[in-house]
C-alpha positions as CSV (number, residue, x, y, z in Angstrom):
1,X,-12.5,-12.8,31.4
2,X,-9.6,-10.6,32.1
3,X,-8.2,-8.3,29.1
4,X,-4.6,-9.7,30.0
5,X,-6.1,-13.0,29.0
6,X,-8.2,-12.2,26.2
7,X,-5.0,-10.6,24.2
8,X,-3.1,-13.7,25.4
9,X,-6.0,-15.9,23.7
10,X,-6.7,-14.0,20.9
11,X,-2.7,-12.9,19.6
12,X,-0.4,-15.8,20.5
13,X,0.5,-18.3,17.7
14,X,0.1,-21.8,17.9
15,X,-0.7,-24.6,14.9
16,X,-3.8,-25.8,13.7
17,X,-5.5,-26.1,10.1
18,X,-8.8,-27.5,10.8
19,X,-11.5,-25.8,9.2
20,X,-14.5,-25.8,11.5
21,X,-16.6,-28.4,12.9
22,X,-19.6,-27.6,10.2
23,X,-16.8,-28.4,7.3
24,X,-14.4,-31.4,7.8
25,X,-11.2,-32.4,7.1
26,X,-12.2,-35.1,4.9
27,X,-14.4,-33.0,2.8
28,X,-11.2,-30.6,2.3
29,X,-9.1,-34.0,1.2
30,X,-12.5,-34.9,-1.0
31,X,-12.3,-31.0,-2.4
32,X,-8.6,-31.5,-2.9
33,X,-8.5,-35.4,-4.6
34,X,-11.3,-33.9,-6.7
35,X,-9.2,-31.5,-8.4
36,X,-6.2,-34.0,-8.7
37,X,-8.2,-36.3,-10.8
38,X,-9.5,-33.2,-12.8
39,X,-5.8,-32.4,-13.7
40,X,-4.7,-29.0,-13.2
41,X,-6.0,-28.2,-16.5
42,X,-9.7,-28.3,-15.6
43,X,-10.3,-24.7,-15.5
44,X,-14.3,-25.0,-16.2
45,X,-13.9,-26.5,-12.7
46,X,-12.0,-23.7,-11.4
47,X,-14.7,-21.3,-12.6
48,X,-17.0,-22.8,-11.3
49,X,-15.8,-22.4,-7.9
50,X,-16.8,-18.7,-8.1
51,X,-20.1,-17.2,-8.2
52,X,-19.6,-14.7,-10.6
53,X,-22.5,-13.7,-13.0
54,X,-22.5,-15.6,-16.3
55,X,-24.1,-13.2,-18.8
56,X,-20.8,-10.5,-18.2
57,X,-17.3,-11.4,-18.9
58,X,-15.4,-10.5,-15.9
59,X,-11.6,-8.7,-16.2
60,X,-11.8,-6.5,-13.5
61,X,-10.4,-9.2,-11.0
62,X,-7.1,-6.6,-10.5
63,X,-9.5,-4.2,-8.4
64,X,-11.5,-6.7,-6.5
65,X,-12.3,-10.3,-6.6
66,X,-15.3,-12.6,-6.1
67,X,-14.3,-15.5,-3.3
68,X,-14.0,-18.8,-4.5
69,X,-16.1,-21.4,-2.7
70,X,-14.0,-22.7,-0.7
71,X,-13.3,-19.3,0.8
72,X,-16.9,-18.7,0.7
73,X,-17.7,-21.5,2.8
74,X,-14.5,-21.0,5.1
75,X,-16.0,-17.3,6.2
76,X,-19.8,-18.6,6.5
77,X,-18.6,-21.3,8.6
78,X,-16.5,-19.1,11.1
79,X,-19.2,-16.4,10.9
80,X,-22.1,-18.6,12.0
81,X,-20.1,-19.7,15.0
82,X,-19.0,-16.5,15.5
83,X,-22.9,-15.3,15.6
84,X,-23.9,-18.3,18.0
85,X,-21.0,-17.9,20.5
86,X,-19.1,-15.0,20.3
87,X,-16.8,-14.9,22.6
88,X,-16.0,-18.4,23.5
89,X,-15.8,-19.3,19.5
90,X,-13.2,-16.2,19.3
91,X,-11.1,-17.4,22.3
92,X,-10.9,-21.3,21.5
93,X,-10.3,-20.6,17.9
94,X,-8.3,-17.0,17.7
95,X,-4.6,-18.2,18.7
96,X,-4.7,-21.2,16.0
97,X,-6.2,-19.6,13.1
98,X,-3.9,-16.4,13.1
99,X,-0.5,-19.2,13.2
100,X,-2.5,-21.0,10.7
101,X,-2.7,-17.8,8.2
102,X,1.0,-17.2,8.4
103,X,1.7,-20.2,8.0
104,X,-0.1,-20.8,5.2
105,X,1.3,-17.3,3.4
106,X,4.4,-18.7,4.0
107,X,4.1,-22.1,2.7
108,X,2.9,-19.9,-0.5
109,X,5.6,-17.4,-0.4
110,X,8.4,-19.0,1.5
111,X,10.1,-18.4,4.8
112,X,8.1,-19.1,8.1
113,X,5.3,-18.0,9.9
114,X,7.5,-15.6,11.9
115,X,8.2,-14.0,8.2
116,X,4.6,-12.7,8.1
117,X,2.6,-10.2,9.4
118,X,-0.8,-9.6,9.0
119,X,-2.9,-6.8,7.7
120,X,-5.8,-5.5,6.2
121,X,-4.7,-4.4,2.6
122,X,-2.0,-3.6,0.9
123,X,-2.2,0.1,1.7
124,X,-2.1,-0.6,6.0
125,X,1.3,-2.9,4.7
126,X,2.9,-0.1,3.0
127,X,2.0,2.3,5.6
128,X,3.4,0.4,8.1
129,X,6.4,-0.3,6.5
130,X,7.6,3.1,5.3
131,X,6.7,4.4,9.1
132,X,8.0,2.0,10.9
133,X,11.5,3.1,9.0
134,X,14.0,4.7,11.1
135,X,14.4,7.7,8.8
136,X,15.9,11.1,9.8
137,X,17.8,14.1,8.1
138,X,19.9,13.5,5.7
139,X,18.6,10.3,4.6
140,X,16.5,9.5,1.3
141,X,13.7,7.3,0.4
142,X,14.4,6.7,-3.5
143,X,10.5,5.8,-5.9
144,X,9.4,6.2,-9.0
145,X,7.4,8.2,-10.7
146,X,5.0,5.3,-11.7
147,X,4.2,4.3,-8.1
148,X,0.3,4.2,-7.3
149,X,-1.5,7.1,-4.5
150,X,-0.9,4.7,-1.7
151,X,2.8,4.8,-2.2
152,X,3.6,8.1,-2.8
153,X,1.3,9.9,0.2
154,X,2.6,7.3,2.4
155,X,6.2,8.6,1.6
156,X,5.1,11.8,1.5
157,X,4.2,11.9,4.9
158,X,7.1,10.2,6.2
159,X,9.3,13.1,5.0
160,X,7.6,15.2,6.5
161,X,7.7,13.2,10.0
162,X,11.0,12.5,10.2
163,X,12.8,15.2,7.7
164,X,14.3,12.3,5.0
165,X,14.1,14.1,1.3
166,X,12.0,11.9,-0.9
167,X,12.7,11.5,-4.3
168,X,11.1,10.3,-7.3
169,X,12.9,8.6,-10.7
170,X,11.3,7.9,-13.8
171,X,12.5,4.2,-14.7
172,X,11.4,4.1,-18.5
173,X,10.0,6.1,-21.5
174,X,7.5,4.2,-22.3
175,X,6.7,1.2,-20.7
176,X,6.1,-1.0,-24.1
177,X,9.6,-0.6,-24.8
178,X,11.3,-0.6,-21.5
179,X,13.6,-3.5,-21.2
180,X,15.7,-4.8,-17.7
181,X,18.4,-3.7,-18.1
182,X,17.3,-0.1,-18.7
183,X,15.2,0.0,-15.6
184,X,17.8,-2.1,-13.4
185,X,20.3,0.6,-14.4
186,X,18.5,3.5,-13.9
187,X,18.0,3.0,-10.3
188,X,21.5,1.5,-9.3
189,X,22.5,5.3,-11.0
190,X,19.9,6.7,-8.8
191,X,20.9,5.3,-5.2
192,X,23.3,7.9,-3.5
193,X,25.2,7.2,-0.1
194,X,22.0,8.6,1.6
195,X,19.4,6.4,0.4
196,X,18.2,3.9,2.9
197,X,14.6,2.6,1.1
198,X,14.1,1.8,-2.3
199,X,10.0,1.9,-2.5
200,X,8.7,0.1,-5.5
201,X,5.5,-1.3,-7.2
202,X,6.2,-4.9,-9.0
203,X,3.3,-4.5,-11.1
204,X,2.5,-1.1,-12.2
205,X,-1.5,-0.7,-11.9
206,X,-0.5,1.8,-14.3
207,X,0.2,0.6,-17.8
208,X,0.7,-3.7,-16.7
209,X,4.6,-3.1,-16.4
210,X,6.1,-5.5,-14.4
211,X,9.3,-5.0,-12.8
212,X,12.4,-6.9,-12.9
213,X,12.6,-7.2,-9.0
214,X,15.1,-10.1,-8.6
215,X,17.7,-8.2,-11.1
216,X,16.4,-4.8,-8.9
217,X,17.6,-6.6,-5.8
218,X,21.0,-8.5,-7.1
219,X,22.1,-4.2,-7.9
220,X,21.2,-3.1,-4.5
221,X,22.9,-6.0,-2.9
222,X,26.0,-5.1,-4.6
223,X,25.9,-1.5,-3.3
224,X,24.9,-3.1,0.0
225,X,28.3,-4.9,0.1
226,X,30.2,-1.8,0.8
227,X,27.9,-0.6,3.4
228,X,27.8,-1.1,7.3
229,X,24.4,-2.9,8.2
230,X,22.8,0.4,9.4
231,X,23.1,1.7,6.0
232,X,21.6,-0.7,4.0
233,X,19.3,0.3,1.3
234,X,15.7,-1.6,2.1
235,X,13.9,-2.7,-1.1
236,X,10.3,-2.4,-0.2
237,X,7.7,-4.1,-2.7
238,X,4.3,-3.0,-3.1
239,X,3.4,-6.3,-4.5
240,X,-0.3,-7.0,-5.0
241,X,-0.4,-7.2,-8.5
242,X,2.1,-10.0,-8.9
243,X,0.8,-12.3,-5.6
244,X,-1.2,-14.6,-7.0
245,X,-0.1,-14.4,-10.2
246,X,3.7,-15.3,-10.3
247,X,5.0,-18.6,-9.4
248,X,8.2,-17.1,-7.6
249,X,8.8,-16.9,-3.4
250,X,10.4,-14.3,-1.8
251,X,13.9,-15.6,-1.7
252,X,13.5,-15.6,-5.3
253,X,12.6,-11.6,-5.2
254,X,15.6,-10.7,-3.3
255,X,13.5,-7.9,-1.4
256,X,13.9,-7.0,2.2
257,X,9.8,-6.4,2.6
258,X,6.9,-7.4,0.4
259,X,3.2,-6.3,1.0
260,X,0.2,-7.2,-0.5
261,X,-3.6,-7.5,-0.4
262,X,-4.6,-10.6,-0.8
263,X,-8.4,-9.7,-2.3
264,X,-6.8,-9.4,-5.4
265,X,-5.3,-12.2,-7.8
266,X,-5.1,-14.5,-5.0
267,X,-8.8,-14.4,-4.4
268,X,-9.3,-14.4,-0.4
269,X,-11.1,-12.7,1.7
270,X,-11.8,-9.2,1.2
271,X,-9.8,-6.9,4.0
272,X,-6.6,-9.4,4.4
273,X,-3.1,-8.9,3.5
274,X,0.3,-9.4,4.8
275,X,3.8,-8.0,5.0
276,X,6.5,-10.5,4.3
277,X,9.8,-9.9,5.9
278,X,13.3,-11.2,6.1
279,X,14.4,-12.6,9.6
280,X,17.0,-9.7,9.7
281,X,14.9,-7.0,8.4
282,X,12.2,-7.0,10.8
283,X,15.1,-5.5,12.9
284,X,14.8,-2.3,11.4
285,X,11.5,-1.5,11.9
286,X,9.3,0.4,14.6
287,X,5.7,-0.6,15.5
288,X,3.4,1.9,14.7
289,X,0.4,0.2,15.6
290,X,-0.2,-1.9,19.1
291,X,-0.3,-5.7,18.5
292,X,-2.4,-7.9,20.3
293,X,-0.3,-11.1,18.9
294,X,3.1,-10.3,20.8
295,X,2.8,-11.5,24.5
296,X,6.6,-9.8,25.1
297,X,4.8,-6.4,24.5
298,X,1.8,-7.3,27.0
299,X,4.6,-8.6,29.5
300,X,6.2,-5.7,29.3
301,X,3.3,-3.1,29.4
302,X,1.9,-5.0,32.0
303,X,5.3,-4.9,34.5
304,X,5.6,-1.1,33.5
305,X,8.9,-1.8,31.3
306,X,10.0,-1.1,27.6
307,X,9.2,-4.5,25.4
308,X,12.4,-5.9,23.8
309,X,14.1,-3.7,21.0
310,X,13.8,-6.4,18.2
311,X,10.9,-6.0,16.2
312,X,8.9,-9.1,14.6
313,X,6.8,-9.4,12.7
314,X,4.1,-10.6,15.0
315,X,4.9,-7.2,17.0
316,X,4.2,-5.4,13.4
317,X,0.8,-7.4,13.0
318,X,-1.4,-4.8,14.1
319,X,-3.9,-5.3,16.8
320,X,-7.6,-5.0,17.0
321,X,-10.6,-6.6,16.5
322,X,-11.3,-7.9,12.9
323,X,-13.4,-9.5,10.8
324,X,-12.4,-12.8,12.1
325,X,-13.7,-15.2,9.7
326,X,-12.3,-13.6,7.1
327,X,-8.4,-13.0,8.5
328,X,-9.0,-17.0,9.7
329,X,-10.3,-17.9,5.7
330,X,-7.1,-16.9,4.5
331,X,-5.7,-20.4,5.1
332,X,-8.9,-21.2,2.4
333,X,-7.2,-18.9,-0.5
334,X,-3.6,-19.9,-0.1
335,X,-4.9,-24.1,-0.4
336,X,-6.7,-23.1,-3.6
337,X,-4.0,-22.3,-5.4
338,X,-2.2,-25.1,-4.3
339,X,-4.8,-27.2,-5.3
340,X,-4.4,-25.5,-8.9
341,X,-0.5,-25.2,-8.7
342,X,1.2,-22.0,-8.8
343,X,3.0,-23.0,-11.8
344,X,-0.3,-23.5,-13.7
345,X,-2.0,-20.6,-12.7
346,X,1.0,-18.5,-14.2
347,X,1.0,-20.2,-17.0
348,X,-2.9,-19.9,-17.4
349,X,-2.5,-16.3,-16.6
350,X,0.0,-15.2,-19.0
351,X,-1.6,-17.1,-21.9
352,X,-4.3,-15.4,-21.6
353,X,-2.8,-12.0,-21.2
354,X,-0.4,-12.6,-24.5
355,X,-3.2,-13.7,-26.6
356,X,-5.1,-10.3,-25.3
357,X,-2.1,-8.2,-26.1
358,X,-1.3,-9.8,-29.4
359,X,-4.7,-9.2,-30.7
360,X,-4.7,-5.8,-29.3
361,X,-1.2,-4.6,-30.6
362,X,-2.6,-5.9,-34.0
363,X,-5.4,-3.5,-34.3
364,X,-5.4,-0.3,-36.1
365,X,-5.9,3.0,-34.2
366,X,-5.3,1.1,-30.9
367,X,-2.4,1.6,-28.8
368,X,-1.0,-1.4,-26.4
369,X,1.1,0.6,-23.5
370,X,1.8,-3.2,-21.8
371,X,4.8,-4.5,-22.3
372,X,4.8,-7.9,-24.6
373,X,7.1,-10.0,-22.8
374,X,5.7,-12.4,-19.7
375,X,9.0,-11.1,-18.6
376,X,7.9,-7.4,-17.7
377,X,4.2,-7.9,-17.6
378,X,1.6,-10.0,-15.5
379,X,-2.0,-9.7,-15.5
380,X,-2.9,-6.3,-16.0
381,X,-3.3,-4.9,-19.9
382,X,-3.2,-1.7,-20.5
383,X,-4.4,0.1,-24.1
384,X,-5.3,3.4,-25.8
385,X,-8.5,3.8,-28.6
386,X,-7.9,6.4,-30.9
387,X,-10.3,9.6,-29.9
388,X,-12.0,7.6,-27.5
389,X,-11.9,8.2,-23.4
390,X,-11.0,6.0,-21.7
391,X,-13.9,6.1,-19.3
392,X,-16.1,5.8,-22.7
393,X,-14.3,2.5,-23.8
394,X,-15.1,0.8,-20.5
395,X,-18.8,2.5,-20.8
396,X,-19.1,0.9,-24.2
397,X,-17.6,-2.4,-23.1
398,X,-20.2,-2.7,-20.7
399,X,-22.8,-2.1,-22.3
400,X,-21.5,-5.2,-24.3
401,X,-21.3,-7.4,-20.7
402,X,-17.6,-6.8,-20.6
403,X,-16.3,-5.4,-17.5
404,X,-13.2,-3.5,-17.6
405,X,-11.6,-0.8,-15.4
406,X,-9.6,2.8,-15.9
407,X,-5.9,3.4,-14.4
408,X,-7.0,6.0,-11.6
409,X,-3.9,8.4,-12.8
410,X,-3.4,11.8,-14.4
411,X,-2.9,9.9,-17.4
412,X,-5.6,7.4,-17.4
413,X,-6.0,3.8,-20.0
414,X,-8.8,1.5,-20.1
415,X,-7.7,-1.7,-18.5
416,X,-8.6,-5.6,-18.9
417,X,-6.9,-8.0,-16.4
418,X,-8.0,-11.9,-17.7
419,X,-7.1,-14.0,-14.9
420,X,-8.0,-18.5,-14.3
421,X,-12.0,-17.6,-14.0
422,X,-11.1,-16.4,-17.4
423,X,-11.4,-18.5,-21.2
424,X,-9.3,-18.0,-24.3
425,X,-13.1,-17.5,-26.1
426,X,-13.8,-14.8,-23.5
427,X,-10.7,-13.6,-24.4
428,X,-11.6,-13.5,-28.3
429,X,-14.9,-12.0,-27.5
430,X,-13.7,-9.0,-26.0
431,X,-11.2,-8.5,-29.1
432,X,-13.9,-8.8,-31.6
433,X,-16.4,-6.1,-29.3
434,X,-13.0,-3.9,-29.3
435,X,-12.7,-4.4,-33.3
436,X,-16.1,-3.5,-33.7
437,X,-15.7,-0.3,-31.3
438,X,-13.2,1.1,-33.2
């Protein structure tokens, strides 16, 4: 087969949602009436769908997460074909099952397929993002002080390819007191006529602090009124910790881009993700990274020309071979929650999470650093023991089956994220192993 028409075959987008001939359609409508008549309330059946090991209670689901089994049967299925015939598998199914993951993200998160790129992590969306800017001297990339590694070396070496100052603003004092209109004000004082990004983190992997993003977004629009299109401040949301969680789309945001993992809260396959765009902000960007999904970029390197100066995002998806059964399994993670209901599962998750911090914020010689309200704070809950490490608390919680995690910052906290695999009595237990630790 010629390499013109294996990129052809393997990047250009067309529908298709069928799962694989090993796993029918009907079984997905069985999987899918199944939970209708469970209610979305049924969340033994929803832990049940993962695999995890039942003697630990799991609330490290922020860092990693175990695949549901519909995912889980999703990447065995593509991967045995895959195995058995590799190449005619990957060029009858490629084309279909790369439209069908956009598609799906942007059933989930709103817009249309040619709103989404895809990636590999949250980390590959940022940096292609904040590269693909065109930044030069005299401009300024505006962050925060409470923005993870990923976002802050990314920056860092943008200013220094392109010469744009970078700056850093703290938006709070302490994030358990921090309120919207604090943090929305703090950065609408911090935009000068030179800033052209605005790099954020929705959820701060942190302390839990959620960010106000819609609010974020209305301030920068108003600045943006006064400005000619080529000086409009981007707002650019590292948003991992959120997708998954929140029952919001991106219009609802207000942001310009929007990356995320999606091995996280939305429990898919492990090395996906996606950039969400808007239609006019794709625009702005430069490719960084050749994409074997854009036949206008073939064409043109074929004919010895320059490809078309608007970017999109299927341009920005980055080319490659991939784990295939994984990037095609997405369509598996984004149905799950639909069969749950994005409304439910935020509504699951915060319950959880305030019964966690109210307990917490009750005890003596413990300090809750997440804020209280579901307003500025998700899934992630962050808390101090009195003379204890925090790397000693998660040691001593599992050696009770409880998994936690450590913010990997200067200033580190333990961290518990309870998530839908999650009870309130799990809940409960870790409070009473935290009462008796301290």
């Amino acid at each position: 087969m010629k390499r013109r028409e294996f990129i052809a075959s393997t990047g250009l987008l067309a529908a298709g949602l069928a799962i694989n001939s090993c796993r029918s359609e009907s079984k997905r409508a069985d999987r899918r009436n199944g939970m209708v008549r469970r209610g979305s309330g049924d969340w033994e059946w929803v832990r049940n769908q993962f695999n995890l090991s039942s003697d630990k209670i799991h609330m490290g689901a922020m860092l990693i997460a175990s695949h549901p089994q519909p995912v889980r049967e999703a990447i065995e299925a593509f991967r045995r074909r895959l195995d058995e015939e590799p190449v005619s598998y990957l060029n009858e199914e490629n084309e279909r099952r790369q439209r069908a993951a956009r598609k799906a993200a942007a059933d989930y998160f709103g817009g249309g397929p040619e709103n989404v790129a895809l990636t590999d992590s949250t980390t590959m969306g940022i940096a292609l993002v904040y590269h693909g800017l065109p930044l030069r001297p005299g401009h300024e990339i505006l962050t925060t002080e409470h923005d993870y590694y990923a976002t802050h070396e990314t920056l860092r070496q943008v200013s220094h390819r392109t010469g744009a100052t970078l700056r850093r603003i703290s938006l709070f004092d302490e994030a358990a007191t921090a309120s919207v209109d604090q943090i929305v004000t703090r950065i609408s004082s911090a935009i000068t006529p030179a800033t052209r990004a605005l790099a954020l983190t929705w959820v701060h992997s942190s302390t839990g602090m959620k960010l106000p993003v819609a609010q974020i977004s209305e301030a920068v629009a108003d600045v943006n009124n006064s400005r000619e299109p080529q000086d409009r401040v981007l707002v650019c949301v590292d948003g991992v910790h959120g997708f998954g969680i929140e029952d919001v789309t991106a219009e609802d945001l207000g942001c310009d881009f929007f990356m995320a993992g999606c091995h996280k809260w939305l429990f898919g396959p492990r090395g996906t993700g996606i950039v969400w765009g808007r239609t006019d902000a794709w625009e702005n960007l430069q490719p960084i990274i050749p994409s074997f999904m854009d036949q206008s970029s073939w064409t043109a390197w074929a004919n010895g020309m320059e490809p078309p100066k608007e970017t999109t995002a299927s341009r920005m998806s980055p080319g490659g071979f991939k784990p295939f059964e994984h990037q095609w399994a997405m369509v598996e993670a984004f149905a799950f929650h639909h069969d749950i209901g994005k409304s439910q599962i935020a509504e699951r998750t915060h319950e959880l999470n305030r019964q966690l911090k109210q307990g917490l914020a009750s005890m003596p010689n413990v300090t809750l650093h997440t804020p209280r309200s579901d307003d500025l704070s998700a899934g992630i809950v962050c808390f101090d023991i009195d003379s204890m490490e925090p790397k000693e608390v998660v040691s001593r919680l599992a050696d009770r089956n409880i998994i936690a995690t450590t913010t990997p910052y200067l200033v580190s906290y333990p961290r518990l994220t309870p998530c839908i695999y999650n009870t309130p009595e799990e809940v409960e237990q870790v409070l009473r192993e935290i009462r008796e630790l301290i």
